[in-house]
N, CA, C and O atoms as a CHARMM CRD file, in Angstrom:
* protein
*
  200
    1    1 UNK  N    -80.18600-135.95500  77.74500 PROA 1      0.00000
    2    1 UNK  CA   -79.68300-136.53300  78.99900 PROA 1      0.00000
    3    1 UNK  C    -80.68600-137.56600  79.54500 PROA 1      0.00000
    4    1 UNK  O    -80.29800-138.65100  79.97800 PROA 1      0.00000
    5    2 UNK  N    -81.56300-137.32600  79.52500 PROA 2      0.00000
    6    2 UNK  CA   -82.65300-138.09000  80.00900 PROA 2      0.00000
    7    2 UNK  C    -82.84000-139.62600  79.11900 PROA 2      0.00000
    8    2 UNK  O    -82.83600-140.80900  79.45600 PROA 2      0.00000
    9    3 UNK  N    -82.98000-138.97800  77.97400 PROA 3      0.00000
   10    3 UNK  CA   -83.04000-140.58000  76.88300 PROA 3      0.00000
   11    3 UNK  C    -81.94700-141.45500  76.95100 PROA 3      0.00000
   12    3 UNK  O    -82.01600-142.58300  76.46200 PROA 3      0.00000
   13    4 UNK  N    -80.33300-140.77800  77.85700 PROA 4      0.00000
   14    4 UNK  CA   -79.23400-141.49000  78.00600 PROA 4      0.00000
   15    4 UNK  C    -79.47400-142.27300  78.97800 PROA 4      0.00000
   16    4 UNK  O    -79.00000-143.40900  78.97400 PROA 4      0.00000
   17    5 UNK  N    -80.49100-141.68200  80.30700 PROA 5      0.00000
   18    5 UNK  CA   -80.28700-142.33600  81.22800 PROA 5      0.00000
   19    5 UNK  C    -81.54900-143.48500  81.12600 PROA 5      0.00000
   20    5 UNK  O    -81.69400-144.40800  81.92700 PROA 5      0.00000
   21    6 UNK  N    -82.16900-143.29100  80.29700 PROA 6      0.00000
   22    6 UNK  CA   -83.22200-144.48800  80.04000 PROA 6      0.00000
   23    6 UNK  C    -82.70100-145.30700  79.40500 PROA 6      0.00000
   24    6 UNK  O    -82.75600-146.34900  80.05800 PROA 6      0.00000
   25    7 UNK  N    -82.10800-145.49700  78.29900 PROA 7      0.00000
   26    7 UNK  CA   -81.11800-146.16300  77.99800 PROA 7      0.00000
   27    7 UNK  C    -79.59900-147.03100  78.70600 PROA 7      0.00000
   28    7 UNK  O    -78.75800-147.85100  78.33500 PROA 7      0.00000
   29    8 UNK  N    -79.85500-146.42500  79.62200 PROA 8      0.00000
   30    8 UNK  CA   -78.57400-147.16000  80.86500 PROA 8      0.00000
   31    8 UNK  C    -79.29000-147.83700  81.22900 PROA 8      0.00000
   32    8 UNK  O    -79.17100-149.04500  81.02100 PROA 8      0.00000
   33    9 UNK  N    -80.52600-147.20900  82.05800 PROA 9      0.00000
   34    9 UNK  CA   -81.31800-148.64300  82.91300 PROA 9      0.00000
   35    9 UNK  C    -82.18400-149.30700  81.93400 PROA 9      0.00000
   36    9 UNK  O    -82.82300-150.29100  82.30900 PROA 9      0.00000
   37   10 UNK  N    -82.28900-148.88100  80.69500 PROA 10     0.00000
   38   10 UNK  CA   -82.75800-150.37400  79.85600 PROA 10     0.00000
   39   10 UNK  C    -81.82700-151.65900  80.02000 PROA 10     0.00000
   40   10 UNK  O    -82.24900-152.77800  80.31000 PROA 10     0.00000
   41   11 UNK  N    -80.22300-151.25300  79.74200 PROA 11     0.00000
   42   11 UNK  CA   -79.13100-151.85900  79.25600 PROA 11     0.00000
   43   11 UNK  C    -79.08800-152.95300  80.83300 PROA 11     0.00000
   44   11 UNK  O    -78.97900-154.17900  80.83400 PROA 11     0.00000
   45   12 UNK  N    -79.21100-152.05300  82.04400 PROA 12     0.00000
   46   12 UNK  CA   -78.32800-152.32100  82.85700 PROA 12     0.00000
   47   12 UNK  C    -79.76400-153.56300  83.89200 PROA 12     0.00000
   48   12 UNK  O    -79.50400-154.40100  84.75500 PROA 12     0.00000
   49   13 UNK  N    -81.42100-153.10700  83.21700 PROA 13     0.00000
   50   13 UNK  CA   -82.25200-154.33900  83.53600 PROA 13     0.00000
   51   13 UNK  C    -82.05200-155.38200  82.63400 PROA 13     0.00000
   52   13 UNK  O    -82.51800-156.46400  82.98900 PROA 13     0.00000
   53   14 UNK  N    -81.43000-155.33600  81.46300 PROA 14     0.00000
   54   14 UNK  CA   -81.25600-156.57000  80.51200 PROA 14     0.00000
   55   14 UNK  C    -79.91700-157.40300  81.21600 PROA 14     0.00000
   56   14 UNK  O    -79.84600-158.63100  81.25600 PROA 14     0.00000
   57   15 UNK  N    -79.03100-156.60500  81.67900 PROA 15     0.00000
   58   15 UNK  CA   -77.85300-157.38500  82.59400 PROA 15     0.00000
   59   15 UNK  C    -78.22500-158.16500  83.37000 PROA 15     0.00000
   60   15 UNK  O    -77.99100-159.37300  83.36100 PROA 15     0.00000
   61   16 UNK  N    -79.12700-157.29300  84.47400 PROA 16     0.00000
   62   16 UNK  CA   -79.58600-158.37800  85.76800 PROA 16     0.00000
   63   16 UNK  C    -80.49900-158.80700  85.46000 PROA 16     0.00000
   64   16 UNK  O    -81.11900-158.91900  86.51800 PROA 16     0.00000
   65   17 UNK  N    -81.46600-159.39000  84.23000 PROA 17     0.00000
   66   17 UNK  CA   -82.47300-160.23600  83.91900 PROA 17     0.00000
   67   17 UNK  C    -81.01000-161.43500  83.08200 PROA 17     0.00000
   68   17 UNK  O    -81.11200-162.65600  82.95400 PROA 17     0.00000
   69   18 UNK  N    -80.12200-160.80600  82.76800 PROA 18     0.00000
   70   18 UNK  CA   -79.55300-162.00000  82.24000 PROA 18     0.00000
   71   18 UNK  C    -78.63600-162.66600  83.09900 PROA 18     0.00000
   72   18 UNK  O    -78.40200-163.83500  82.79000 PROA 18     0.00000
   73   19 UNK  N    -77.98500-162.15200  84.23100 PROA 19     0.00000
   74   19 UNK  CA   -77.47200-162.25000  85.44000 PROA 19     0.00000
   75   19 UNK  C    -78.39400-163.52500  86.14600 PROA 19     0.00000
   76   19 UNK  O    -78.02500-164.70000  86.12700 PROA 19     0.00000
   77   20 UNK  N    -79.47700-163.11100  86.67500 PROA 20     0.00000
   78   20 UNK  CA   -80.65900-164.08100  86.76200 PROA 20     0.00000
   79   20 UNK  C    -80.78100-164.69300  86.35900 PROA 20     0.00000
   80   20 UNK  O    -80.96000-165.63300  87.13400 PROA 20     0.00000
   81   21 UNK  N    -80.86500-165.08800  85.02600 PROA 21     0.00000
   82   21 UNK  CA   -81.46200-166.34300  84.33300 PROA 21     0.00000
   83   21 UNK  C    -80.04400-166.93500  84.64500 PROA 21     0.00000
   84   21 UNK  O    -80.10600-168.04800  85.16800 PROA 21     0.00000
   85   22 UNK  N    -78.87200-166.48000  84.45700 PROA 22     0.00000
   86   22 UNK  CA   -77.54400-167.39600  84.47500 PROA 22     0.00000
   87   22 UNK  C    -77.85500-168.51000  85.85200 PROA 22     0.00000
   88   22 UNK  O    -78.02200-169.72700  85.93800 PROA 22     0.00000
   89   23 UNK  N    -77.82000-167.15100  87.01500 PROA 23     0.00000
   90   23 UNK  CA   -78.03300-168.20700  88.39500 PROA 23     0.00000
   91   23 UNK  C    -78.81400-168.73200  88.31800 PROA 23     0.00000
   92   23 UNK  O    -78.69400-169.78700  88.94100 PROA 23     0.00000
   93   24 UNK  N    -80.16300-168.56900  87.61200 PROA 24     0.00000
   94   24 UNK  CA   -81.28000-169.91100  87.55600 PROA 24     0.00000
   95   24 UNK  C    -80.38700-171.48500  87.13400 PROA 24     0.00000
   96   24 UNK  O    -80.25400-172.61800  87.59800 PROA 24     0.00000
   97   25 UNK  N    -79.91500-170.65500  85.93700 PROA 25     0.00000
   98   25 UNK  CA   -79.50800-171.92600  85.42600 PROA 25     0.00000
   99   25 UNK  C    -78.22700-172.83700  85.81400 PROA 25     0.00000
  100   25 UNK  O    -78.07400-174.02300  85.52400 PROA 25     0.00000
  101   26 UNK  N    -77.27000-171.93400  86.59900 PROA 26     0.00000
  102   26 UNK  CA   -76.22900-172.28900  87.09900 PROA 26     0.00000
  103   26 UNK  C    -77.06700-173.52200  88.79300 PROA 26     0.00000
  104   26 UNK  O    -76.72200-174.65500  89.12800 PROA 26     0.00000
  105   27 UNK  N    -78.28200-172.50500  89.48400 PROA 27     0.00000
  106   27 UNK  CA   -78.99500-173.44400  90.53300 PROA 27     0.00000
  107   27 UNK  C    -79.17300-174.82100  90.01800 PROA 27     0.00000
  108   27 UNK  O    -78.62600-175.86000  90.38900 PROA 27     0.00000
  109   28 UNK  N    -80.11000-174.60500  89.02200 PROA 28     0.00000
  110   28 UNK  CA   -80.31600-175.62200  88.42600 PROA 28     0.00000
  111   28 UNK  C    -79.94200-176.83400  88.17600 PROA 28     0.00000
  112   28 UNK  O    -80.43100-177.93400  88.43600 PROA 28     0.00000
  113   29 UNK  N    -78.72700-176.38400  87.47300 PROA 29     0.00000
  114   29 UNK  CA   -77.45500-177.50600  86.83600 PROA 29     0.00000
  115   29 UNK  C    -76.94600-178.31300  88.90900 PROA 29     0.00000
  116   29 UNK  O    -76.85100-179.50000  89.22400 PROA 29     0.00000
  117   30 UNK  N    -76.76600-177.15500  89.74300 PROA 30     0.00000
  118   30 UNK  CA   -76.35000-177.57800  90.80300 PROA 30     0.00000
  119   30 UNK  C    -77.48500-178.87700  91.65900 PROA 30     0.00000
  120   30 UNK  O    -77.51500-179.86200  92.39500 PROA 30     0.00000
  121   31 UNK  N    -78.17700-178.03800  90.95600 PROA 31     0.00000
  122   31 UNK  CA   -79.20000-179.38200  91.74100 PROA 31     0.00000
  123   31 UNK  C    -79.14500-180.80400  91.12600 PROA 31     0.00000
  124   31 UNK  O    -78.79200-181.86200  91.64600 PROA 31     0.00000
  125   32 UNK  N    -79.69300-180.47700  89.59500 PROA 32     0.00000
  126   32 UNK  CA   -79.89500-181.83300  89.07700 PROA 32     0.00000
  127   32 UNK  C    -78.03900-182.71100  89.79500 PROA 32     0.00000
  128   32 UNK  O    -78.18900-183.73400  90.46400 PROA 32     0.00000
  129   33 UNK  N    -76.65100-182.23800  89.58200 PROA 33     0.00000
  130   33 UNK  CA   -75.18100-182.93800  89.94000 PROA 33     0.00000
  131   33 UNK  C    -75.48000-182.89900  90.89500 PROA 33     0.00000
  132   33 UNK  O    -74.34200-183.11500  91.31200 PROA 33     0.00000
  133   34 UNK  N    -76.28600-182.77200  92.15900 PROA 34     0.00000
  134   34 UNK  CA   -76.38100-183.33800  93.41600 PROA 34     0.00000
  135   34 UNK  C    -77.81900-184.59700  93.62200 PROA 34     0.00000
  136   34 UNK  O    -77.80500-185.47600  94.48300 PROA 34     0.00000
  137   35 UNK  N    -78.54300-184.46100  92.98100 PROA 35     0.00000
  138   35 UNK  CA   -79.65600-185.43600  92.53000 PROA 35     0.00000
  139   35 UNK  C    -79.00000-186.39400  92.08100 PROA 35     0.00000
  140   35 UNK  O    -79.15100-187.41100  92.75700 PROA 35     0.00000
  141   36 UNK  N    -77.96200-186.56000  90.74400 PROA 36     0.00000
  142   36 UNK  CA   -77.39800-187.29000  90.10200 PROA 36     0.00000
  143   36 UNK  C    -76.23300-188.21000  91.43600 PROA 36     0.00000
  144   36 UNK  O    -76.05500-189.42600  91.51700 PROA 36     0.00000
  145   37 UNK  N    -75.85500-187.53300  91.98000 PROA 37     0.00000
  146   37 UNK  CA   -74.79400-187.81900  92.81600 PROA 37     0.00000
  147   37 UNK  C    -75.79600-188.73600  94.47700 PROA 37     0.00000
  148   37 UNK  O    -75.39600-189.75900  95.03300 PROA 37     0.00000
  149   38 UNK  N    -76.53500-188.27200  94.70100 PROA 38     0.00000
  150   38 UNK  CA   -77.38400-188.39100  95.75600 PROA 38     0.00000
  151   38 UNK  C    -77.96600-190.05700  95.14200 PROA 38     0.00000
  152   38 UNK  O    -78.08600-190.94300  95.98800 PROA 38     0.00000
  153   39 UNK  N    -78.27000-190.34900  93.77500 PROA 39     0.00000
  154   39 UNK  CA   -78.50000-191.42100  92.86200 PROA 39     0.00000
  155   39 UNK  C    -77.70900-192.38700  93.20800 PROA 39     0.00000
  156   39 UNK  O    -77.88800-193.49100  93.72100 PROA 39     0.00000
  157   40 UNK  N    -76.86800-191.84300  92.87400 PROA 40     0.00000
  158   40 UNK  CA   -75.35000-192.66900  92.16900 PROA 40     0.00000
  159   40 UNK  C    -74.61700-193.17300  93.80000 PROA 40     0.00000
  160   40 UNK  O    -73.66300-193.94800  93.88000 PROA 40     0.00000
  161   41 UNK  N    -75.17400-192.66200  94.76000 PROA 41     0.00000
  162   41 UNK  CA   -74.30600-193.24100  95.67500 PROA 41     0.00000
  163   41 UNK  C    -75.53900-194.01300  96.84500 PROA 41     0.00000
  164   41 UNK  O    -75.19200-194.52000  97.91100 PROA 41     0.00000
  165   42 UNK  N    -76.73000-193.96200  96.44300 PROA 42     0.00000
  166   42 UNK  CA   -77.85000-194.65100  96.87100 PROA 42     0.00000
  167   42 UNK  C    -77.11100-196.36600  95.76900 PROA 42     0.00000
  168   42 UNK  O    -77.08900-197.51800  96.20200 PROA 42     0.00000
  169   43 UNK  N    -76.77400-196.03700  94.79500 PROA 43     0.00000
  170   43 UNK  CA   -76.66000-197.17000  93.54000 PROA 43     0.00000
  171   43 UNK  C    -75.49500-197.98500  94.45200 PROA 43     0.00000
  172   43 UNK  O    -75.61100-199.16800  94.77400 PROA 43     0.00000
  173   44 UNK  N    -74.49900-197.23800  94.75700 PROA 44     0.00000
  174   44 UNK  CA   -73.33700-197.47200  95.01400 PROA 44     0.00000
  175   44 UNK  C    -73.08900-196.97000  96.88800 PROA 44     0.00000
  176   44 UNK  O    -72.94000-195.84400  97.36400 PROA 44     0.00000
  177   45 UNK  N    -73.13000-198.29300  97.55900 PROA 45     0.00000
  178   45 UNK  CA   -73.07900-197.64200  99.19200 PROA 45     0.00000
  179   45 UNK  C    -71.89800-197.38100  99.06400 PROA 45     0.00000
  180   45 UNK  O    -71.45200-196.48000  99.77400 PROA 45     0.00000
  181   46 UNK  N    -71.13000-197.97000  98.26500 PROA 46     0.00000
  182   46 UNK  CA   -69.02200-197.68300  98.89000 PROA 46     0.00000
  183   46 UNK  C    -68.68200-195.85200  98.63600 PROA 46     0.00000
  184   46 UNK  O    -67.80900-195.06800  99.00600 PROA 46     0.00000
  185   47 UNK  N    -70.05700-195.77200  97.71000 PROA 47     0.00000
  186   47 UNK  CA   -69.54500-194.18600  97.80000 PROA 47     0.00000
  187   47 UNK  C    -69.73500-192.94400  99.05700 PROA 47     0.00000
  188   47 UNK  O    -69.25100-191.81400  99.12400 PROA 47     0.00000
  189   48 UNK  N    -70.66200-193.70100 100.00100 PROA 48     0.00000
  190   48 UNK  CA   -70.48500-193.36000 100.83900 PROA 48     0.00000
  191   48 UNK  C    -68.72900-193.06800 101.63400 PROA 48     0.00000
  192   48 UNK  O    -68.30300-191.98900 102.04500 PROA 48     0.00000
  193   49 UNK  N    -68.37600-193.72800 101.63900 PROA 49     0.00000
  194   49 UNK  CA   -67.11400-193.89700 102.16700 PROA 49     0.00000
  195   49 UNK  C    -65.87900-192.84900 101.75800 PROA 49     0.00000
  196   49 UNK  O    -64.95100-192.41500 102.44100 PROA 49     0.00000
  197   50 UNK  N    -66.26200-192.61100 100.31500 PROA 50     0.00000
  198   50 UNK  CA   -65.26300-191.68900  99.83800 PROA 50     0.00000
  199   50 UNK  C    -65.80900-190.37500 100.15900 PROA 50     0.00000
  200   50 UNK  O    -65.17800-189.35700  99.87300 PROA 50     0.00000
């Protein structure tokens, strides 16, 4: 019973370490398409408008 339940919270810290890295990388991606966008409409004033 015991080696089962070490085995759950092995399983279930590999989830939320991979959970984590997702939202790192999901932040991430969000930042650089607002950097890119924040760019692109410094490039372009009419995008202001839209």
């Amino acid at each position: 019973m015991a080696v089962y339940k070490e085995v759950t919270g092995v399983v279930r810290l590999s989830k939320m370490r991979r959970a984590e890295a997702f939202a790192e990388s999901c932040e991430k991606r969000l930042e650089l398409l607002e950097m890119i966008h924040v760019i692109a409409s410094f490039k372009h004033p009419w995008h202001w408008l839209v």
